[in-house]
FILOFI-151850 format. One record per residue: residue number from 0; residue in one letter; x, y negated, z of N, C-alpha, C in turn. Coordinates in steps of 0.05 Angstrom, whole numbers, plus 5000, padded with zeros to 4 digits. Example, Ala and Ser with C-alpha at 12.3 -4.5 7.8 and 13.67 -1.06 7.14 Angstrom:
BEGIN
R;0;A;5264;5114;5156;5246;5090;5156;5264;5066;5156
R;1;S;5257;5045;5142;5273;5021;5143;5258;4999;5157
This chain:
BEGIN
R;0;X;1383;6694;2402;1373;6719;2391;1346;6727;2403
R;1;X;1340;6711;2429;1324;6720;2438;1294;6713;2418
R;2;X;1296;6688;2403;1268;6681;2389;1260;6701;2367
R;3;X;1292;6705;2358;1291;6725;2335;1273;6757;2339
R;4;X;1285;6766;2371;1261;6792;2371;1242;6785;2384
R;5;X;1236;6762;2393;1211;6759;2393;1183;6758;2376
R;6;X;1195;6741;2349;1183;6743;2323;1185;6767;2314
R;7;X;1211;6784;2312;1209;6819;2304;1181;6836;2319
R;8;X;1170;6832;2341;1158;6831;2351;1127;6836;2328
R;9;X;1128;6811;2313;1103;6802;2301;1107;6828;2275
R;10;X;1136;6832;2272;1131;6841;2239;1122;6878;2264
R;11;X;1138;6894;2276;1127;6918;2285;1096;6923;2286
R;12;X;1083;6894;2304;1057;6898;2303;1047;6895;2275
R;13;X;1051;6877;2257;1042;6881;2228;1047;6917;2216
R;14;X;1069;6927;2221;1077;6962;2216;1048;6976;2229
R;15;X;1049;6975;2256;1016;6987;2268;1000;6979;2257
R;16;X;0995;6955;2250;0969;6951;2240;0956;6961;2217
R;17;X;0978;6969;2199;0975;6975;2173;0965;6996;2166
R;18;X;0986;7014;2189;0983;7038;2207;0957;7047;2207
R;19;X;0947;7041;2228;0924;7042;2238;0891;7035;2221
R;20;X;0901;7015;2199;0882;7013;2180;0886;7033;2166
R;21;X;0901;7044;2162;0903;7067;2140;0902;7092;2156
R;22;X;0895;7096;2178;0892;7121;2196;0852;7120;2198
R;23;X;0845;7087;2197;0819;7093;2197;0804;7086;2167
R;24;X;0813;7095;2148;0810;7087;2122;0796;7064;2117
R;25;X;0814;7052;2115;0804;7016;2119;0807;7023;2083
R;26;X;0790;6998;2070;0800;6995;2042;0831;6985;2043
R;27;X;0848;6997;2021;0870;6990;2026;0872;6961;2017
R;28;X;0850;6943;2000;0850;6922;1990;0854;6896;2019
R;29;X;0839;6909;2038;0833;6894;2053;0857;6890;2079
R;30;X;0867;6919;2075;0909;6914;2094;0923;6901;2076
R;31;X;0916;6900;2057;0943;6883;2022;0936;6860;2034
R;32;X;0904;6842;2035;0910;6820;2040;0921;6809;2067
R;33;X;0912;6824;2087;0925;6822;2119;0957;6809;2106
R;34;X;0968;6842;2098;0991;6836;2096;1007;6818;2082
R;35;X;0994;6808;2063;1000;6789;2041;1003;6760;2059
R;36;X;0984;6760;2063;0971;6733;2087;0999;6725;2103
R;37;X;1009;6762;2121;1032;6749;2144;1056;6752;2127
R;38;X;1055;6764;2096;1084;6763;2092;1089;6723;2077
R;39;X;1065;6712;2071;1071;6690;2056;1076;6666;2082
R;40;X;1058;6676;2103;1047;6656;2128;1070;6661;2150
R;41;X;1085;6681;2149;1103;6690;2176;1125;6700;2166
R;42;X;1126;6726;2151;1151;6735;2146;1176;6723;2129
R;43;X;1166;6715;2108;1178;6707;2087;1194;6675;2099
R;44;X;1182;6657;2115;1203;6629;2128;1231;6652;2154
R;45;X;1222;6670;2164;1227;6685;2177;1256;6697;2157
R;46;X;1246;6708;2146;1271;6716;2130;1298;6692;2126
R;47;X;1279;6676;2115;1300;6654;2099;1309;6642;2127
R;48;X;1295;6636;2153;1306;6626;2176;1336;6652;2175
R;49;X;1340;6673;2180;1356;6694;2183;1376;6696;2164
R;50;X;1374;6676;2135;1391;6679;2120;1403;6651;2111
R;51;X;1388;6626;2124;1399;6601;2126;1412;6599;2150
R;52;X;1418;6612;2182;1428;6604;2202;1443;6623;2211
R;53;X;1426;6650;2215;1434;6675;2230;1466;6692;2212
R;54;X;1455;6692;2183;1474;6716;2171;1503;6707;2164
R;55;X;1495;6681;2158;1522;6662;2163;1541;6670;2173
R;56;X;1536;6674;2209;1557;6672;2229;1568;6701;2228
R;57;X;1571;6728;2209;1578;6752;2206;1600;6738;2178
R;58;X;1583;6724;2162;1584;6721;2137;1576;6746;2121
R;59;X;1571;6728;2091;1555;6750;2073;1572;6772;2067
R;60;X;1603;6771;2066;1610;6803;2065;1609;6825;2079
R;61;X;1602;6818;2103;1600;6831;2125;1576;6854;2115
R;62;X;1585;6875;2125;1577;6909;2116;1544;6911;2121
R;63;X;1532;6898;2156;1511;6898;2166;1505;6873;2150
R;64;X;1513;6844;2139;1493;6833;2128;1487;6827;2102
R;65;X;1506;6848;2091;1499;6860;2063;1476;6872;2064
R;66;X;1474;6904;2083;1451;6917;2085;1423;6903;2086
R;67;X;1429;6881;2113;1402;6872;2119;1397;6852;2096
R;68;X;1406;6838;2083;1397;6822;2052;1385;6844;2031
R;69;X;1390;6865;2026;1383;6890;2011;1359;6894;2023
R;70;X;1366;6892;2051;1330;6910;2068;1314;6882;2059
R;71;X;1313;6862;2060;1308;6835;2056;1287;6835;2027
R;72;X;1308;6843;2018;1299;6838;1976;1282;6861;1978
R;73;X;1292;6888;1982;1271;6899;1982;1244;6904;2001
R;74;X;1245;6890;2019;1213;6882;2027;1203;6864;2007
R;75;X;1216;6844;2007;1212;6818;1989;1184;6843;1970
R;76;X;1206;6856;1949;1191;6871;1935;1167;6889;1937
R;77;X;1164;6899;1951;1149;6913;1970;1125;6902;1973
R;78;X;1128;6879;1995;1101;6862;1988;1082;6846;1971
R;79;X;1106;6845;1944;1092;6830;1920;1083;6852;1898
R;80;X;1086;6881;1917;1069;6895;1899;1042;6898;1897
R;81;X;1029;6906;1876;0994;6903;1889;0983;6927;1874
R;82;X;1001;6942;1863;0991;6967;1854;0994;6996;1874
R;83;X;0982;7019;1861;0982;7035;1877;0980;7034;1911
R;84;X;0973;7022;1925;0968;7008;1960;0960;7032;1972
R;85;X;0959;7052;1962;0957;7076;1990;0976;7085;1992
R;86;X;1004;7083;1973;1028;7089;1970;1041;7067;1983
R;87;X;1041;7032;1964;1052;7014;1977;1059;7004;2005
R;88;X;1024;7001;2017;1033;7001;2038;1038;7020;2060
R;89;X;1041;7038;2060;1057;7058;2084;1089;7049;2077
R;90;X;1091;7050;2053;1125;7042;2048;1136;7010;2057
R;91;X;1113;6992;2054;1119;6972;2080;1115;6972;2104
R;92;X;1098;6992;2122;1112;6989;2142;1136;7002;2155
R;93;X;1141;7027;2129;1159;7041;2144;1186;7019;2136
R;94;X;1184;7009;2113;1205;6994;2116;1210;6967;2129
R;95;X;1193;6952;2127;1189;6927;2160;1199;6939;2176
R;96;X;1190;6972;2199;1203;6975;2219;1223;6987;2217
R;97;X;1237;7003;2193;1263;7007;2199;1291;6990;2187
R;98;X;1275;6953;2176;1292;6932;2179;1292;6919;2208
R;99;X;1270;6913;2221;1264;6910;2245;1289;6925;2272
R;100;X;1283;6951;2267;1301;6968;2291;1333;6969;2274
R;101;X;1340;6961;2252;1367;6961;2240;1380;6930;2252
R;102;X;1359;6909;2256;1370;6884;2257;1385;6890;2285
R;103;X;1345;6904;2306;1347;6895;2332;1380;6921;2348
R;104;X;1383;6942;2340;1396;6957;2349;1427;6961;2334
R;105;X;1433;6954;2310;1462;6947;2296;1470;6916;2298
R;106;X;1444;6902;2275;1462;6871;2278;1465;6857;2291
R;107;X;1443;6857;2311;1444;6836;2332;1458;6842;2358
R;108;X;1467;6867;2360;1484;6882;2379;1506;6876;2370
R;109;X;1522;6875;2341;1545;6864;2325;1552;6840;2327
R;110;X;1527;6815;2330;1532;6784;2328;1540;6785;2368
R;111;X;1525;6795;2386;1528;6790;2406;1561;6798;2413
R;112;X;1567;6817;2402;1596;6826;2407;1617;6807;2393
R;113;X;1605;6798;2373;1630;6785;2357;1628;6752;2362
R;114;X;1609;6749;2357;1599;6712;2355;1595;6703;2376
R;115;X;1615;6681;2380;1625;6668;2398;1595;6652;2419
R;116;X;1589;6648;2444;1574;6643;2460;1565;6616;2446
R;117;X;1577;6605;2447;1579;6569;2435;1560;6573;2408
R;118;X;1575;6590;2386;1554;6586;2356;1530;6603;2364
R;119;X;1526;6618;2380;1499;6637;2390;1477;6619;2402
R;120;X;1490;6599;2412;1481;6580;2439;1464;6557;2414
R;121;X;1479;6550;2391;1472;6528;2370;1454;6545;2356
R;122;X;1456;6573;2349;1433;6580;2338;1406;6579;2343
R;123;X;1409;6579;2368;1385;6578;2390;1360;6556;2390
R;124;X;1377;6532;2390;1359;6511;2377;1348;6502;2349
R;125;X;1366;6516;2330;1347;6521;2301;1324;6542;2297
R;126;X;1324;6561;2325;1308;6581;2311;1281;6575;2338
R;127;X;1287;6555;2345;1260;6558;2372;1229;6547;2359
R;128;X;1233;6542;2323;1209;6543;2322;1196;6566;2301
R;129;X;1212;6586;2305;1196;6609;2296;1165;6617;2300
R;130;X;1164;6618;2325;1142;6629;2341;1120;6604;2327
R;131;X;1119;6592;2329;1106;6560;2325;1102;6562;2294
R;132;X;1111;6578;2270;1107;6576;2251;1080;6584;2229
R;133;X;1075;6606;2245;1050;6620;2239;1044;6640;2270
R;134;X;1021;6640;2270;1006;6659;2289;0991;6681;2276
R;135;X;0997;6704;2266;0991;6726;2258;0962;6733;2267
R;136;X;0961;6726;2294;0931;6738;2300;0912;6720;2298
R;137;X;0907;6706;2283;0891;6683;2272;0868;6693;2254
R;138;X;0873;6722;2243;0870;6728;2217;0834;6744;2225
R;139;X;0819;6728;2213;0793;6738;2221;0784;6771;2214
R;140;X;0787;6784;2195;0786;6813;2191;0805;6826;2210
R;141;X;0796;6829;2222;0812;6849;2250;0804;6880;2240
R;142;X;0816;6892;2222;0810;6917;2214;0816;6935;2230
R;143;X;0840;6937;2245;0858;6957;2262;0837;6960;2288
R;144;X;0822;6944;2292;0808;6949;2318;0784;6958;2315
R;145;X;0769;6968;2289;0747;6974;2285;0753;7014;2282
């Protein structure tokens, strides 16, 4: 679990950043592509990592990974919007971080209680190349810092 909030990590700072461009009126064209960039380059293998290995071990009826597949689709949606963006994106980051703090503070507090040491221990080595998949701060328009 530990790679998992470490990568959560990347999507909060993507929430500030968006943040922050839109606190210093960045064109909103120019946070769409940021964010476009880490949802095709980072978030999006990220998800499907979480729904090929992780959601499994609750199973899909499970109450918390019903929710978090819903929080899922609707980011999904969220980011493939490209209309209205002074609306859109505040509504991605508020919803990135309140999938983010739902995973880090319900589900993953749920899998640690319920899922056995052994299948936690095997998840561990499917997910150690998260970090390795994309590097977020690669991205030459550094808007948030201007």
């Amino acid at each position: 679990m530990v790679e998992l909030s470490r990568d959560h990590h990347h999507g909060l700072l993507l929430s500030w950043k968006i943040r922050q461009g839109l606190k210093k009126s960045i064109e909103p064209e120019r946070i769409k592509r940021y964010a476009d960039h880490f949802f095709e380059n980072h978030l999006a293998s990220h998800f499907q990592e979480e729904e090929s290995f992780v959601f499994g071990l609750l199973g899909n009826e499970h109450p918390l990974i019903t929710a978090a597949l819903e929080q899922h689709e609707n980011l999904r949606r969220l980011f493939s919007k490209n209309t209205d963006l002074p609306a859109t994106l505040p509504a991605i980051a508020d919803a990135l971080e309140a999938h983010i703090r739902f995973e880090e503070r319900e589900l993953f507090q749920e899998m640690q209680r319920t899922v056995s040491e052994e299948k936690l221990n095997a998840l561990t080595g499917k997910l150690q190349t998260l970090d390795a998949k994309a590097n977020p701060d690669h991205w030459q328009d550094r808007f948030w810092e201007r």
